[in-house]
N, C-alpha and C positions, 0 to 999 in steps of 0.2 A: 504494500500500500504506500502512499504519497502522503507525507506531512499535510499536503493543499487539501485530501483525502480529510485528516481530520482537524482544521480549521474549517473547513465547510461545515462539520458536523458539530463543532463548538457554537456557529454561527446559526446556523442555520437553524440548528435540529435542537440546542440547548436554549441558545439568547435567542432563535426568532426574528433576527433581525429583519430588516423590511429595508426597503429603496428609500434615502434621504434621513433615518438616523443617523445618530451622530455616539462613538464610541469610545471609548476611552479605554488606551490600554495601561495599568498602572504594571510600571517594571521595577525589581532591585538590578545595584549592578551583576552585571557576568560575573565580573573578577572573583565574586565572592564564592562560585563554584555550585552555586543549587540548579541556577537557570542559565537555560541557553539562549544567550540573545537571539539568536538565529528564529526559536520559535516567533517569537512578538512580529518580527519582520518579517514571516509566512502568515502570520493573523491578521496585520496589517494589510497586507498585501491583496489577501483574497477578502478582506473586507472590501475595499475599493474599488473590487471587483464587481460584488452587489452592489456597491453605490451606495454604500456608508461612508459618514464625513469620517475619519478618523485622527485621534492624536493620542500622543506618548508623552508618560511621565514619569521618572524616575523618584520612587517613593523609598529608598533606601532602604536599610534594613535595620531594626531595633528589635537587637537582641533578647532585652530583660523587663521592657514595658512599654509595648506597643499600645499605639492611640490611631488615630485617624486624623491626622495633622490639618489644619486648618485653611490652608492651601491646598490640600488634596480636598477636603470635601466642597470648595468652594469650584474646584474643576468639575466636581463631580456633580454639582448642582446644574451643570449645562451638557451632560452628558444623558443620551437612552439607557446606554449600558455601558458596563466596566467590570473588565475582565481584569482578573490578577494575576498577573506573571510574576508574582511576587509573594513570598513567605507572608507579608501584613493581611492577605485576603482570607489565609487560614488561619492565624492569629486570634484575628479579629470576627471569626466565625459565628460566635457566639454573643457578640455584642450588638445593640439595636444597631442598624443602619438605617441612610438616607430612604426614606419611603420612594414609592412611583417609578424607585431604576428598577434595569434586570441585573442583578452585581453577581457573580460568578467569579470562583478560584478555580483557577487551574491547574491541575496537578499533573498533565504531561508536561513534566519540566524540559524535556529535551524534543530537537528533531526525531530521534527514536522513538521514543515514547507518543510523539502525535502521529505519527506516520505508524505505528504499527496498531494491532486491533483493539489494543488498550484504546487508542484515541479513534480508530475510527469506527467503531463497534458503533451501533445507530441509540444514537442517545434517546429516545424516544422509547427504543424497546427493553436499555435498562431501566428508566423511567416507571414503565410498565410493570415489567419484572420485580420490581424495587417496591412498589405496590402492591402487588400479588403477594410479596414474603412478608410485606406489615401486617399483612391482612390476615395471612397465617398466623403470625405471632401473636394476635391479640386476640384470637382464638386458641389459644394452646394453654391446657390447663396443668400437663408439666413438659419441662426443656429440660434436656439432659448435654452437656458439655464432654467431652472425653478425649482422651489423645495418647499417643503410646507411649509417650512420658510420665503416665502419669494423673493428669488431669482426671478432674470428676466433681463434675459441681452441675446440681440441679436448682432449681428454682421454675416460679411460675412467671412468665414475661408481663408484667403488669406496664405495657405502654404505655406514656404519657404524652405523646404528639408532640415530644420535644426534637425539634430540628433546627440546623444551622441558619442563619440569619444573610447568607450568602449561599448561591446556587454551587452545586460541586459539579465538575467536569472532569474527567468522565464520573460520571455517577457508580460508583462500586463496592458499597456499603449501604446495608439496612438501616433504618434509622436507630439510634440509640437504645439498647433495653436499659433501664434502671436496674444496679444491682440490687438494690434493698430486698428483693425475694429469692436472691441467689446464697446459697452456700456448699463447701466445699474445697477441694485442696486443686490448686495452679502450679503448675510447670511450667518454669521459667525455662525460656529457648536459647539458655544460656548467656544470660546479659539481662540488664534492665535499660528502657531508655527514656527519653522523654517524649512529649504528647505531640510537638509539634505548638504550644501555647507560647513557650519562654524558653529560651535556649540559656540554659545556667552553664556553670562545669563544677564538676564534670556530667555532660549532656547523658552520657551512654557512659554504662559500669558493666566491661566483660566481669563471667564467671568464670572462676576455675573449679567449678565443680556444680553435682545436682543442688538446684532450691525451688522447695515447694511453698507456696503462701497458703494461708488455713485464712480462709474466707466465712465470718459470719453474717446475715443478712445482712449485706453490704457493708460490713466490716472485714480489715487487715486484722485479725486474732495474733498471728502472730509468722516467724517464716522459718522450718526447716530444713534442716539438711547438718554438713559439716559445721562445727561452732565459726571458724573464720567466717564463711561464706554469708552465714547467720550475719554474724558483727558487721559485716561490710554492707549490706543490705541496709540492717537498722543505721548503720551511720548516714547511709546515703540518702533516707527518709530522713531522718532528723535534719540534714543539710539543707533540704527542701524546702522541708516542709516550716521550718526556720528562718529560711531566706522569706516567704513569701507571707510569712505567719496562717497557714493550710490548715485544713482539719485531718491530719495524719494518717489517721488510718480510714478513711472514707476511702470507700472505691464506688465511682458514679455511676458508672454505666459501662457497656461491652458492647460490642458488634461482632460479625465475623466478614469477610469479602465476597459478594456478590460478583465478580468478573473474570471470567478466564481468561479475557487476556491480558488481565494486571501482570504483565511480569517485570522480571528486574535484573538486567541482563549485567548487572556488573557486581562487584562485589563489594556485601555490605560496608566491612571495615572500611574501604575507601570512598564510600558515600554515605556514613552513619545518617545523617540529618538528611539526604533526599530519600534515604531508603525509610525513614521513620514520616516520610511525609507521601507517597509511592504506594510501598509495598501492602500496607495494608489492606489494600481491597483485593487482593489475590486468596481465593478459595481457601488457601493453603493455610490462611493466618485468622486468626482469633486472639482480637485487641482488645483489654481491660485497660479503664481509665481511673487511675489510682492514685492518691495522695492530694485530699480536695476536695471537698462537699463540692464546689462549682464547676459545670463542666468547662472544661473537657480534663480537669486534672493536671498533672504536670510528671508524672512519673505511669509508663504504661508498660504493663504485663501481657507478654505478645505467646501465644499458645500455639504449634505448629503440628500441622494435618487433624484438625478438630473432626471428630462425627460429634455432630447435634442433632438428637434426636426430638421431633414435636410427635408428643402423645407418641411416642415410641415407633415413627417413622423415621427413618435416618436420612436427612436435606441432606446436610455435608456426612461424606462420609471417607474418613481417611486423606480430607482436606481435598475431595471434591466435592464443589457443588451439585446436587439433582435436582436441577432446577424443574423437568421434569413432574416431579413428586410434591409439587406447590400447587394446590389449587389453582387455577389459571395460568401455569406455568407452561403448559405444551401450545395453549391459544399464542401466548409470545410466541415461543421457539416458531410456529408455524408460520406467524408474521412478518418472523423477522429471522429470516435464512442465515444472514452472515453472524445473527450473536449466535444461533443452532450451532451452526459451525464451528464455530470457537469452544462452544459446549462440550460439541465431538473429540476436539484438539485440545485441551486446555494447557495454558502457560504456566508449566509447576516451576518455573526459574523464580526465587525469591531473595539470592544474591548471598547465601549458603546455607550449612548444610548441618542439620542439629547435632548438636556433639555428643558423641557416643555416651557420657557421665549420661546425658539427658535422658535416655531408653534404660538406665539401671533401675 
């Protein structure tokens, strides 16, 4: 597929855009290694191709306490839409925004990533799909979590219609469960990292060994394993949750990745903070957001090849999606051939590879 392939489908198929809006694309710099200038300049591009006014603005990056700065919202005020090519659109997810725009974050940070079926998969049919599995969830009177590390934690999904205050692109995540009805013991996939809210340091804490967290309704009970491992965990919550004065042990909510072709073709260590902002919508991963009564948290517990079972049907199984086996899920797939297809194929790359400690 062709990057132009999904900038069309950002445009078209997400934002809607029409002949004679006017867009705004907000960027951080390159230099800093998340995004690729190159995407913004294929968005642009085939913007003014439909015959959108468009312009560019370098919105920086603020690592520790992002806001929506006062000259960006004053652009934003004469803009239809505005696209984030830039860490502040996720950031800022959950804060009120400008009413009457279309405001979308983009998470094909690179030419790869929008050019391959992660971006050009028809947003419309995740959209759909995305729908289908709320609608599942809030009929499920119990959810079971599991994975070959370990994991095991049930609860009843009591959704609250809580969603991001910015549009996501590509769409590849269900919307938030609350954990308060969740408990049970988590398998760390070797590392803890952060939410993608605030970039502290240190951001990501490899493990050198297994750790499991004991989950009470939506409580951090407490984390086992080896004593170091144990201490290095608590210190790294205390750090946190310290810095920002948090409610410690809350854990908010979880998701798991709706998209097979979320994949992540490079390797994690050398892209920590794009893979913490990426890979999570890849089938493969099952994200908890921890350390933080508010969402989205700041410390998140990533679970690798989850079977979720609703009412004792297995959706994911072995960190595939059966999209399938979702109430209205084969109406999609029929609809919409190319996300089928990706169903058939799916992208298990999620930039490495669970550490053997992890399967003990």
């Amino acid at each position: 597929m062709s990057p132009a392939v999904g900038a069309r489908n950002l445009l078209e198929n997400c934002a809607k855009a029409r002949v004679g809006q006017s867009l705004l694309i907000a960027v951080e710099p390159p230099a800093l290694g998340y995004f690729d200038d190159k995407v913004a300049a294929c968005v642009a591009r085939e913007a003014r191709e439909l015959g959108l006014h468009v312009r560019q603005v370098d919105v920086g990056f603020e690592p520790d306490k992002p806001t929506l700065p006062p000259a960006l919202l004053a652009q934003m005020e004469h803009a239809d839409i505005v696209v984030f090519l830039a860490r502040l659109g996720d950031q800022l997810r959950f804060t009120e925004m400008p009413a009457g725009k279309t405001l979308i974050t983009c998470f094909a940070a690179t030419l790869e990533l929008l050019g391959s079926s992660f971006g050009t998969g028809h947003y419309d049919g995740f959209k759909a799909l995305k729908t289908a599995t709320d609608r599942a969830l809030g009929r499920t009177r119990e959810m079971r979590l599991t994975c070959p590390n370990g994991t095991d934690v049930r609860g009843v999904p009591a959704m609250d219609g809580t969603e991001t205050s910015v549009t996501r692109f590509p769409l590849s995540v269900f919307a938030p469960i609350p954990a308060h009805s969740f408990s049970g013991r988590v398998a760390m996939a070797g590392f803890l990292t952060g939410t993608g809210s605030r970039y502290y340091t240190p951001y990501h804490l490899d493990l050198d060994g297994p750790l499991f967290a004991r989950l009470d309704a939506g409580r951090l009970v407490r984390f086992e394993g080896a004593a170091h491992e144990v201490a290095r965990a608590e210190a790294h919550y205390d750090h946190v949750a310290r810095r920002y004065n948090l409610d410690r042990t809350a854990v908010h909510s979880w998701h798991a990745g709706i998209h097979p072709g979320c994949g992540f073709p490079w390797n994690m260590a050398d892209h920590v903070e794009r893979w913490g902002g990426t890979a999570f919508g890849n089938p493969r991963i099952a994200h908890f957001h921890t350390c933080g009564a508010q969402a989205p948290g700041e410390i998140s517990w990533n679970v690798v090849d989850p079977t979720i079972t609703l009412d004792g049907v297995p959706v994911w199984e072995d960190g595939t999606f059966h999209a399938h086996r979702v109430p209205g899920g084969p109406e999609v797939l029929a609809r919409y051939p190319d996300i089928a297809a990706m169903f058939a194929r799916p992208d298990r790359a999620i930039g490495f590879a669970a550490p053997a400690f992890a399967r003990a």
